[in-house]
C-alpha positions as CSV (number, residue, x, y, z in Angstrom):
1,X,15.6,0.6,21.7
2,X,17.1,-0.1,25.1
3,X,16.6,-3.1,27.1
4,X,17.4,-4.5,30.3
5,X,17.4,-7.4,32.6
6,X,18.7,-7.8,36.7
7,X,21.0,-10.5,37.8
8,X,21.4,-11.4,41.3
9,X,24.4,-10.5,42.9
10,X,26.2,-13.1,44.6
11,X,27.6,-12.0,48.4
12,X,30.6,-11.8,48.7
13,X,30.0,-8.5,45.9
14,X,26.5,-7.6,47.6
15,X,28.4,-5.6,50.6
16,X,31.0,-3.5,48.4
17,X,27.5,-2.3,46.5
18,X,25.5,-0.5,49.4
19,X,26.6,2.8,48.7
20,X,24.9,2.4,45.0
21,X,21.5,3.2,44.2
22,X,18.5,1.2,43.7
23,X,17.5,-0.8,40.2
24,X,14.6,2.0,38.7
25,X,11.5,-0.3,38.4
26,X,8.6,0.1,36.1
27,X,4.8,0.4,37.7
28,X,2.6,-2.3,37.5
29,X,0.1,-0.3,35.0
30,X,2.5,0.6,32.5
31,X,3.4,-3.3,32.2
32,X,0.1,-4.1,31.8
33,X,-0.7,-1.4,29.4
34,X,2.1,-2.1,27.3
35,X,2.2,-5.8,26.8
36,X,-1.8,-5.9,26.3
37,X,-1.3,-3.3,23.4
38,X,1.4,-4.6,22.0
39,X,-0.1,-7.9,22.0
40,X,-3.1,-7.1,20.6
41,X,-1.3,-4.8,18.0
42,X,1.2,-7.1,17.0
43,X,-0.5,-10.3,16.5
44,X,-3.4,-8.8,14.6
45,X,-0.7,-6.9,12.1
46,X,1.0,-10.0,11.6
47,X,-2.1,-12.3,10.8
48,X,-3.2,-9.3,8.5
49,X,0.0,-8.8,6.7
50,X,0.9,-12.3,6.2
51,X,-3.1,-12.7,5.0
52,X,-2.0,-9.9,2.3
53,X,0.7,-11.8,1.0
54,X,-1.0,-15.2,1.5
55,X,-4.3,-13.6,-1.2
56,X,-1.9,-11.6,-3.7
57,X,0.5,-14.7,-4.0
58,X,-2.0,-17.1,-4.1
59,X,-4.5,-15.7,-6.3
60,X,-3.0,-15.0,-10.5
61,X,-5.1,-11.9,-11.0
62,X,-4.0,-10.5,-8.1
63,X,-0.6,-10.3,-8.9
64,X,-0.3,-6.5,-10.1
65,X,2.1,-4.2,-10.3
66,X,0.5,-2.5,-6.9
67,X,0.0,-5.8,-5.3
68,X,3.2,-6.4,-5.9
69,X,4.5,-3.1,-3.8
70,X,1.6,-3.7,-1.1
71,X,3.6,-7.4,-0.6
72,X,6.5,-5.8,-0.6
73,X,5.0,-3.3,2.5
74,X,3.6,-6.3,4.2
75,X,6.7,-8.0,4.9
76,X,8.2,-4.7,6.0
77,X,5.5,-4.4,8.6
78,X,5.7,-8.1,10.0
79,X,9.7,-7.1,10.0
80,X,8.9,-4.3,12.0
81,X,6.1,-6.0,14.6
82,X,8.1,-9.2,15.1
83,X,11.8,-7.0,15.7
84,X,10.2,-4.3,17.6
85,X,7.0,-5.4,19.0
86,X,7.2,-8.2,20.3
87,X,10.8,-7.5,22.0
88,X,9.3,-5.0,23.8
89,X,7.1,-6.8,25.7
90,X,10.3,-8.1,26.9
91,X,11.8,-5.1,27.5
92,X,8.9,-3.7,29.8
93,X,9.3,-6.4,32.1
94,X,13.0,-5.5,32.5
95,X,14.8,-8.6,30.7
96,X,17.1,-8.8,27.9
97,X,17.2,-12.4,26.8
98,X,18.7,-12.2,23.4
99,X,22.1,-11.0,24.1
100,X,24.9,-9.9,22.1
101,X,23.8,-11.0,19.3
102,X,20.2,-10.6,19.5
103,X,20.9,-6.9,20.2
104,X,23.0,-6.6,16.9
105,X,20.2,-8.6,14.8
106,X,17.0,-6.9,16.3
107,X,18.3,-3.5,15.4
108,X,19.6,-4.0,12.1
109,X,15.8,-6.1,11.5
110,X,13.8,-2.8,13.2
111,X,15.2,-0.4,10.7
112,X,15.4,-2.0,7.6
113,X,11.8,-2.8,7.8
114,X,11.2,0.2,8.6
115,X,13.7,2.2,5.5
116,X,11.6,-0.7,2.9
117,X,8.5,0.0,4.1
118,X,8.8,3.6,3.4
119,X,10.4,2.8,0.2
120,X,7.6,0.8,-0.6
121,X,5.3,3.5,-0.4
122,X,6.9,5.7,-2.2
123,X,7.4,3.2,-5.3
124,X,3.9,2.8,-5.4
125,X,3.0,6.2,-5.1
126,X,5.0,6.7,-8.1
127,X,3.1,3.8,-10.3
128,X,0.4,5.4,-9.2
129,X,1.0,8.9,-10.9
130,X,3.2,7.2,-14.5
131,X,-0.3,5.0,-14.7
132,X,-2.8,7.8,-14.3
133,X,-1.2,10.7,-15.5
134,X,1.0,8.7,-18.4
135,X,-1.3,5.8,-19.1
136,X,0.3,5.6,-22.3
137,X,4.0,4.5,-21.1
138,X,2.3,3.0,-18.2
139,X,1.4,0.0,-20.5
140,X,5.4,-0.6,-21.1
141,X,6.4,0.6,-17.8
142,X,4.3,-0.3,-14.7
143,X,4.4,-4.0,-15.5
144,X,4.6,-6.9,-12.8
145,X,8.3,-7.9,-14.1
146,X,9.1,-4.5,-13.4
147,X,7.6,-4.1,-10.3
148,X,9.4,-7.1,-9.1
149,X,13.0,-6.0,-10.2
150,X,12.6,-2.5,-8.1
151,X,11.3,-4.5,-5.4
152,X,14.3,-6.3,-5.3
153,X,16.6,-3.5,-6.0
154,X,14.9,-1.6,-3.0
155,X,15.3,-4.7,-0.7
156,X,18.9,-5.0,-1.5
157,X,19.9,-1.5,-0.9
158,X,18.5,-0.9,2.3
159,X,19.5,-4.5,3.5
160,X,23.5,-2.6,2.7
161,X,22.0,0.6,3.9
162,X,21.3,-0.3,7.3
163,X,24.6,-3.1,8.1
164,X,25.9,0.1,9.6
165,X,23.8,-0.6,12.7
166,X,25.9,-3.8,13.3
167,X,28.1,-1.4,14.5
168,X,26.9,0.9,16.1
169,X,24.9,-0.6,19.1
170,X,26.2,-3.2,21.1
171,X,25.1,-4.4,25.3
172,X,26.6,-3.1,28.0
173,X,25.7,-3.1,31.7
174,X,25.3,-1.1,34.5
175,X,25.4,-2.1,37.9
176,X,22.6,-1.3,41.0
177,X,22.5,-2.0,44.6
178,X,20.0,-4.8,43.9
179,X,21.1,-6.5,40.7
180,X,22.9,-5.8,37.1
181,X,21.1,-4.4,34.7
182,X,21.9,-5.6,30.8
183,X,21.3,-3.1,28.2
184,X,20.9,-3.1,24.0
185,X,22.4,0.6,23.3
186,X,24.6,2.4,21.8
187,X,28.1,2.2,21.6
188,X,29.3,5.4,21.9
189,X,27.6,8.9,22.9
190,X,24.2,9.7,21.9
191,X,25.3,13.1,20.2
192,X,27.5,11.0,17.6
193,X,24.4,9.4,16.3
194,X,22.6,13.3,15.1
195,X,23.8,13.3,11.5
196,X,22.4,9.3,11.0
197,X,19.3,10.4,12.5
198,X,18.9,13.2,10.6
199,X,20.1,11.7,7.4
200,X,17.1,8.7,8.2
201,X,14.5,11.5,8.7
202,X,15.2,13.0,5.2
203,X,15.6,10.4,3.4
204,X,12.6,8.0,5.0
205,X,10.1,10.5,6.1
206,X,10.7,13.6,4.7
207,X,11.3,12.7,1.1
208,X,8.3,10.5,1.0
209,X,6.1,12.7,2.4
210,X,7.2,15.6,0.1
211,X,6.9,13.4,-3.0
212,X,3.8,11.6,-2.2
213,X,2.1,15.1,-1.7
214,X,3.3,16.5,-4.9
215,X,2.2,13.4,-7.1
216,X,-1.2,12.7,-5.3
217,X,-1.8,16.1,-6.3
218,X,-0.7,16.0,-9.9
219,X,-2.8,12.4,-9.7
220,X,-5.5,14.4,-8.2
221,X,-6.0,17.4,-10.9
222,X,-6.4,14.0,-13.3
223,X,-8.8,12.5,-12.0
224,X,-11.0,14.7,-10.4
225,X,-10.6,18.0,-11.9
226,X,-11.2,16.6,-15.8
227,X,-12.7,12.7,-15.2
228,X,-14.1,12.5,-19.2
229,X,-13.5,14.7,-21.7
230,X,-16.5,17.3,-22.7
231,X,-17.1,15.4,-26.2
232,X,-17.8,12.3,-24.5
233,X,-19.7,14.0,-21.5
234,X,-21.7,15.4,-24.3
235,X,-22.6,12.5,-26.4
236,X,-25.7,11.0,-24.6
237,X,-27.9,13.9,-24.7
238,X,-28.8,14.0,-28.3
239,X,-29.7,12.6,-31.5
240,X,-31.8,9.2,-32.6
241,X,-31.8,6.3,-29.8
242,X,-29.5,4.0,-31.6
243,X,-27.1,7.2,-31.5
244,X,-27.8,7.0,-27.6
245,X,-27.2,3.6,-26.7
246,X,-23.9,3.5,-28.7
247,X,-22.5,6.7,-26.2
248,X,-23.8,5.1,-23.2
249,X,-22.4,1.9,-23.9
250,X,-19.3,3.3,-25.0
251,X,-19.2,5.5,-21.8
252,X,-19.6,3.0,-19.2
253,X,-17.1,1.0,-19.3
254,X,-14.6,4.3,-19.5
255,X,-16.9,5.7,-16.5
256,X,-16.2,2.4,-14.2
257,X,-12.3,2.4,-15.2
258,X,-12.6,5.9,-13.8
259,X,-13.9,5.1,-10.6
260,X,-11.7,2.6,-10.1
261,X,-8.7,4.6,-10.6
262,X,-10.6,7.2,-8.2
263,X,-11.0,4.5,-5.6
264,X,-7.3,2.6,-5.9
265,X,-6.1,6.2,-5.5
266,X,-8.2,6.9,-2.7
267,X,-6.8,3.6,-0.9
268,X,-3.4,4.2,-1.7
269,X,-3.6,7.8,-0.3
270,X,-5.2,6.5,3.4
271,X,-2.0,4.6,3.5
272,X,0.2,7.2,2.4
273,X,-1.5,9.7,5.1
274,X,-1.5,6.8,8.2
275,X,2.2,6.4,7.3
276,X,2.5,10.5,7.7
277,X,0.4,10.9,10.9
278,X,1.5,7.0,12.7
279,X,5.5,7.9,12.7
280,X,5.1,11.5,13.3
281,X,5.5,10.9,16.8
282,X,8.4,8.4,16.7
283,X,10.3,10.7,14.2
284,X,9.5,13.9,16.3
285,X,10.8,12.9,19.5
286,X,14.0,11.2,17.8
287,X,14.9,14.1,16.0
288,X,14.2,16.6,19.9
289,X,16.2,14.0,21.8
290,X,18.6,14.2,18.9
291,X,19.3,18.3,20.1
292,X,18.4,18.2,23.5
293,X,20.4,17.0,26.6
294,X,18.8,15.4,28.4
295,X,16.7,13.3,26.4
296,X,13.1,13.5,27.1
297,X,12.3,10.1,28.1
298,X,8.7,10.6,29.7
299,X,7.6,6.9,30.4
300,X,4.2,7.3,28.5
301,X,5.4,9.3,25.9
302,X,7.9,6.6,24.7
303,X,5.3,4.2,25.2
304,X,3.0,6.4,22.9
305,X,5.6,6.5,20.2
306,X,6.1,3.0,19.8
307,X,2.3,1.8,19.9
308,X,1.8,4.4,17.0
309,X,4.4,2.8,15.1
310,X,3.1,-0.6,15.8
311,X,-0.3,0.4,14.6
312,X,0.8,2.0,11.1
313,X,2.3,-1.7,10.8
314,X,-0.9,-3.4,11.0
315,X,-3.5,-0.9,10.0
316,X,-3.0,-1.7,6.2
317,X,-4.6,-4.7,5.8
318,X,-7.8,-3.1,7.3
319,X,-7.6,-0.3,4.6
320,X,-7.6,-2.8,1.9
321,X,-10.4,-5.0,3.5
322,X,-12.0,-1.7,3.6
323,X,-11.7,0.1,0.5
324,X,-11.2,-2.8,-1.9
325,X,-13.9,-5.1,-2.5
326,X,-11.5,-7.7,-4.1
327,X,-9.0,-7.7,-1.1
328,X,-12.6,-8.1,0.9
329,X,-13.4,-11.1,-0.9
330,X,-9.9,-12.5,-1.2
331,X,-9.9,-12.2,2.8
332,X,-13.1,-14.0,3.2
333,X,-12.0,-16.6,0.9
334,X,-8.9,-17.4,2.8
335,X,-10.6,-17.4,5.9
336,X,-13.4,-20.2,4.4
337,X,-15.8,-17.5,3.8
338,X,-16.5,-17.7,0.3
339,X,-19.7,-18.6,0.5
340,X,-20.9,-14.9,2.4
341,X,-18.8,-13.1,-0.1
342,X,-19.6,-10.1,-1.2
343,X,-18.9,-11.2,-5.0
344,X,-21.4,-13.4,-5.3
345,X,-24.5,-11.2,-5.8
346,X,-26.2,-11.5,-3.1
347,X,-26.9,-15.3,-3.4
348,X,-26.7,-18.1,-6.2
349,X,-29.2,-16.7,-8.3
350,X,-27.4,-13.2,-8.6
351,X,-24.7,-14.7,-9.4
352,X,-26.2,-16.7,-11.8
353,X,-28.0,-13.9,-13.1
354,X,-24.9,-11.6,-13.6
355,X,-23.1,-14.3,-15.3
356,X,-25.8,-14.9,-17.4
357,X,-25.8,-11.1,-18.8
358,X,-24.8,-10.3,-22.1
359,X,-21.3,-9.3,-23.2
360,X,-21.0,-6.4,-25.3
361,X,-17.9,-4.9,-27.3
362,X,-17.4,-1.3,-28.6
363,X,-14.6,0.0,-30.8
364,X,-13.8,3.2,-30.5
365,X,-12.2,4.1,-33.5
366,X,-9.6,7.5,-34.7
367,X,-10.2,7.0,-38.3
368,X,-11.5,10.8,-39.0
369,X,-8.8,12.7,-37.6
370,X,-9.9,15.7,-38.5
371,X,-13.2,15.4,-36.2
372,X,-12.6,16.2,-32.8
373,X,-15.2,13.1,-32.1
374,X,-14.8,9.8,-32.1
375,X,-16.9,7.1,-34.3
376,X,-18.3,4.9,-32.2
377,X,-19.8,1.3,-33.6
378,X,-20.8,-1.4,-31.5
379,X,-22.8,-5.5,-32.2
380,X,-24.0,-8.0,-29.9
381,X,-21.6,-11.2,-29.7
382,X,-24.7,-13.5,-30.8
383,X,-24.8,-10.8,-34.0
384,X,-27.9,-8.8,-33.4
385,X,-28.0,-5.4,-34.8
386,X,-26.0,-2.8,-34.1
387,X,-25.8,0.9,-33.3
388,X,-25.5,3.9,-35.4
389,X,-23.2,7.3,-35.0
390,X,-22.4,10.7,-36.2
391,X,-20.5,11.7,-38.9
392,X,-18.8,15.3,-39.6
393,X,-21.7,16.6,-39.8
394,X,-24.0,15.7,-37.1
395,X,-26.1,13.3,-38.4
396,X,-27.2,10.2,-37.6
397,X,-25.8,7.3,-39.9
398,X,-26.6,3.7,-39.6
399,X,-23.9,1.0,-40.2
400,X,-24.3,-2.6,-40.8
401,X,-24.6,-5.3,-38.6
402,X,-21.0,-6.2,-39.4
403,X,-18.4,-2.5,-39.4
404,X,-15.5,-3.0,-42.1
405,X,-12.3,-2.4,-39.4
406,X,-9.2,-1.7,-42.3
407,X,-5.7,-1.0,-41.5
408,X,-6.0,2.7,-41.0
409,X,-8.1,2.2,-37.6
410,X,-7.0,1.6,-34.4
411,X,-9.9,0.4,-31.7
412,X,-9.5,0.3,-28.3
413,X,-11.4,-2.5,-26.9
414,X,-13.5,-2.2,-23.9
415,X,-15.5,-4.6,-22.4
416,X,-19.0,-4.3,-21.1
417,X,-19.5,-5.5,-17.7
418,X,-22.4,-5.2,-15.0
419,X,-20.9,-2.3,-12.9
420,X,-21.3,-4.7,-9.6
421,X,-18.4,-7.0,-11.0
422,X,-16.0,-3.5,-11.7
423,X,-13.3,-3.4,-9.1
424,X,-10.7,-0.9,-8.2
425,X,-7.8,-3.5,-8.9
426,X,-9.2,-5.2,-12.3
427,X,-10.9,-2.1,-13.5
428,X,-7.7,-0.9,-15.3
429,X,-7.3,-3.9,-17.0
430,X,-10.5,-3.8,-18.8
431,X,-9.3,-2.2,-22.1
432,X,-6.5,-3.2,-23.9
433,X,-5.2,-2.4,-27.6
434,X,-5.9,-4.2,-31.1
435,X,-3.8,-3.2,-34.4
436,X,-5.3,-4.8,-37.3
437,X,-4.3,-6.0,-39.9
438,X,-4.3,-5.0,-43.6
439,X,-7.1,-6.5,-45.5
């Protein structure tokens, strides 16, 4: 980014200056255009983002391993809008008030919001496929504590990362019949800067890109291409009515964690593709002026560039207000809302009614490993009677009200919510492990 600002001359230096040209001068609708845009841009992404961290923070059972990441993105963007955007509405007016300094500072701030940001992404992109496609090491390995460490380790190796740029821009002026112009630049030629370009296009763009396409489509082949396995698809059709509600109450609870994987993925991936198209631009023309001499430095086009970039930097919280009804809510609660929520069932007496719903539990046990389907038993938490299931050979058995768990099984606990409370983020959390214990 370059920036400039006139001084007057005083007079006795005005009359050695006539033969030099005038100051260029930007037109009035370009001004106008640019600091509307950029104003509107930037102070919605910054009341958005900081909203994002405000709800995770604030709110315990919003503090996941994604969350975490998405905070982590948030405070990239409002880097990136507060050290790019809103010096550019500086910049369009033709002044450079921050100096030496300020020049030094507000570069090194631009990219490494920019370099975390894209490191963000992809670190979530990569939960994303170790907790779908490896649920298994997913419960040891996508954990908040985690999460937080490679936030930090990300943070800290950009933040070395980009302290070359203390060096490598600096001001300098130039001087016009009319005034002194002040710039933020470069400090030596342009051509010098190609291989650090190039090396920030790979490795922030490029890389990211490439991986998040690869893993979204491994992540993709999971969840839409096999959602349930056949045996369980299977299960509702047949045998007595007992035998019936045990499948179906066994399969909706899977059947909601699925969707809410589906949609988390779905949300994740709008960001990932916003990311692609948004700084497609920037990086385009960087990487041409990066070749070329001259630069192409069409007024409108530059202007373009930046406003796209500005937007990827504030269109995230939308996405999550969008696609995730517990961001939605959160929002609404921070913003005194609560009551209009979208939670709440339409009123009091939904949610009065949902809460007043029964809570079921199933236990899906492996004890028959030699049947390639499991045994399903299920009660009521007052103790009413229970379900029946299948055994090797297809019939219908009845169990008691109370099923003998030994040592030999292993259950996997699910429980049985009304569908309108499942939610992308909380959805994966719904299950979680029980060994027993010998008898």
């Amino acid at each position: 980014m370059e920036t400039s600002t006139p001084s007057v001359l005083s007079n006795d230096s005005s009359s050695r200056m006539d033969g030099l040209r005038e100051m260029p001068l930007r037109s009035v609708e370009e001004q106008v255009i640019t600091i509307l845009l950029t104003l509107f841009i930037c102070c919605m992404g910054i009341a958005g983002n900081i909203m994002v961290v405000l709800v995770v923070l604030g709110t315990k059972h919003m503090v996941t391993p994604t969350n975490c990441y998405l905070v982590s993105l948030a405070v990239a963007d409002l880097i990136v809008l507060l050290a790019a955007g809103l010096p550019n509405i500086s910049d369009v007016v033709a002044f450079w008030i921050y100096g030496h300094t300020g020049c030094l500072c507000i570069t090194y701030l631009q990219y490494l919001g920019i370099n975390v940001s894209s490191c963000s992404i992809t670190a979530f992109t990569i939960e994303r496929y170790i907790a779908i496609c490896h649920s298994i090491k997913a419960q040891f390995i996508c954990t908040v504590s985690r999460a937080k460490r490679i936030i930090a380790c990300v943070w800290v190796s950009t933040s070395l990362y980009c302290i070359m740029w203390f060096f490598l821009v600096d001001t300098d002026e130039a001087v016009y019949a009319n005034g002194v112009v002040v710039t933020c630049g470069y400090r030596v030629s342009r051509n010098l800067y190609m291989p650090i370009y190039f090396l920030d296009f790979t490795l922030f763009y490029v890389v990211p890109l490439v991986g998040a396409t690869v893993l979204y489509g491994l992540i993709a082949r999971i969840l839409f291409m096999s959602p349930l396995p056949s045996s369980l698809r299977g299960r509702g059709g047949g045998g007595s009515v007992h035998q019936g509600q045990a499948s179906s109450t066994a399969l909706k609870p899977r059947k909601g964690m699925a969707s809410g994987r589906k949609q988390v993925t779905k949300m994740l991936a709008v960001v990932v593709v916003l990311f692609a198209l948004l700084w497609m631009p920037y990086r385009t023309l960087v990487v041409v002026n990066s070749v070329t001499d001259p630069p192409y430095t069409n007024a409108w086009v530059l202007l373009f560039c930046r406003i796209c970039v500005y937007c990827n930097s504030a269109v995230n919280p939308v996405v999550y207000s969008l696609m995730s009804q517990k961001f939605r809510v959160a929002f609404r609660r921070l913003c005194g809302c609560e009551g209009s929520g979208e939670g709440s069932g339409g009123g009091s007496g939904g949610g009065k009614a949902a809460r007043r719903m029964p809570v079921h539990y199933s236990a899906i046990k492996d004890s028959l490993a030699d049947s390639g389907e499991p045994v399903t038993t299920q009660e009521d938490l007052r103790g009413a009677p229970v379900t029946t299931q299948e055994d090797l050979r297809g019939a219908t058995v009845t169990r008691s009200a109370t099923p003998r768990l030994t040592s030999k099984n292993l259950g996997v606990i699910f429980f049985k919510l009304p569908s309108e409370a499942l939610d992308p983020f909380d959805s994966l959390t719904r299950g979680f492990c029980l060994s027993l214990v010998p008898d």
